[in-house]
C-alpha positions in Angstrom: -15.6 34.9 -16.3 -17.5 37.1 -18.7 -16.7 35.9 -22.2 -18.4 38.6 -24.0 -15.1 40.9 -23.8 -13.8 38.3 -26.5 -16.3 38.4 -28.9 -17.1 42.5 -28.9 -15.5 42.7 -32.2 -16.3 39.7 -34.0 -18.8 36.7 -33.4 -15.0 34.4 -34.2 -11.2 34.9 -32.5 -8.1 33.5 -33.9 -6.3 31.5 -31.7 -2.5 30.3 -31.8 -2.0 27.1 -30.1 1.2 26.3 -28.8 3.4 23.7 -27.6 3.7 24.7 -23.8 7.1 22.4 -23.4 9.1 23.9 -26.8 6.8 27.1 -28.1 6.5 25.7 -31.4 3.3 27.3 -33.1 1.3 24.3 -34.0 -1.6 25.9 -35.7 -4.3 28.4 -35.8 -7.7 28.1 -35.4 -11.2 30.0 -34.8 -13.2 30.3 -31.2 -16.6 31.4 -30.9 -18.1 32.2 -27.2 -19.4 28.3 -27.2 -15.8 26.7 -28.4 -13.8 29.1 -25.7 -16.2 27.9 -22.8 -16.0 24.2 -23.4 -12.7 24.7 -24.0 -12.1 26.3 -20.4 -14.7 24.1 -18.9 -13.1 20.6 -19.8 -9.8 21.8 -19.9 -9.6 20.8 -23.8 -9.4 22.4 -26.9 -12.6 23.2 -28.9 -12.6 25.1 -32.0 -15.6 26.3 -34.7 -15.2 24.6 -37.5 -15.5 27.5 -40.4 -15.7 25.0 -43.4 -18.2 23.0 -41.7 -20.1 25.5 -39.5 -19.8 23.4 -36.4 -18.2 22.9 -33.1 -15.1 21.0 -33.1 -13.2 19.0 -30.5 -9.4 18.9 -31.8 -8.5 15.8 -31.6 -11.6 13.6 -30.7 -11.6 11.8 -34.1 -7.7 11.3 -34.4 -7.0 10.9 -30.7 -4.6 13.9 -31.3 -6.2 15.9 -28.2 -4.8 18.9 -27.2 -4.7 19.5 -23.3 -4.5 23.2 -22.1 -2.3 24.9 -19.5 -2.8 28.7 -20.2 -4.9 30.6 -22.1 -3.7 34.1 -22.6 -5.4 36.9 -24.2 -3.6 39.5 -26.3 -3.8 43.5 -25.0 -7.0 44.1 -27.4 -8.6 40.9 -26.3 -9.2 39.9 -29.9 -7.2 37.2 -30.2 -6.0 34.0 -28.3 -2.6 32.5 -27.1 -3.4 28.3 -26.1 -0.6 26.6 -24.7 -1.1 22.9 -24.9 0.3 19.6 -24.0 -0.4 17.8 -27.1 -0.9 13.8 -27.4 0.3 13.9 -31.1 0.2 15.8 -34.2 -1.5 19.4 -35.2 -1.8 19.3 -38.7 -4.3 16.8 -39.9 -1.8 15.7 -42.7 0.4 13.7 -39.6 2.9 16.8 -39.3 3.8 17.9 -35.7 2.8 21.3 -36.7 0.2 23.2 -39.5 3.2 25.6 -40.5 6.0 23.1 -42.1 5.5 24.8 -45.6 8.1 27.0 -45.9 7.4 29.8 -48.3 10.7 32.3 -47.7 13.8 32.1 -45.9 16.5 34.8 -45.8 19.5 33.4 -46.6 21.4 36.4 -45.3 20.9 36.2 -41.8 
């Protein structure tokens, strides 16, 4: 697989990671070329680390892994959808997921 179609735009991809069983959006993180191989050639997720300029294993500290089923790509192949399995939390506060701070909600619908 030829990598470099991700990465003609921008040496970093955003990618949503998912919970394959519920579709939850658990959070969103960066891939370089390096993060998305060893992500496809162990079969989990790696990151890069934009605070700390390094690669990143989620889960390898917190035992938190995330273990993928599909890796989509979206129709300008700029950004990434991960479904995962995940052996616990996201968010490295303990929540399930990175998005439980609710900002807005329209009470109208």
């Amino acid at each position: 697989m030829d990598l470099d179609i991700y990465f003609k735009k921008s040496e970093l991809i955003p990618a949503v990671v998912t919970d394959v069983n519920t579709g939850d959006v658990l959070m969103v993180a960066y891939m370089n070329k390096e993060s998305l191989r060893l992500t496809l050639e162990t079969g989990y997720t790696w990151f890069w680390s934009r605070s700390r300029q390094e690669l990143w294993n989620k889960g390898a500290t917190s035992g938190n892994l995330q273990k993928v089923v599909e890796i989509f790509s979206d129709c300008d192949d700029d950004t990434l959808l991960v479904k995962v399995i995940p052996a616990g939390p996201a968010c490295h506060t303990g929540n399930y997921s990175c998005f439980f701070k609710s900002i807005y909600k329209n009470e109208n619908n």
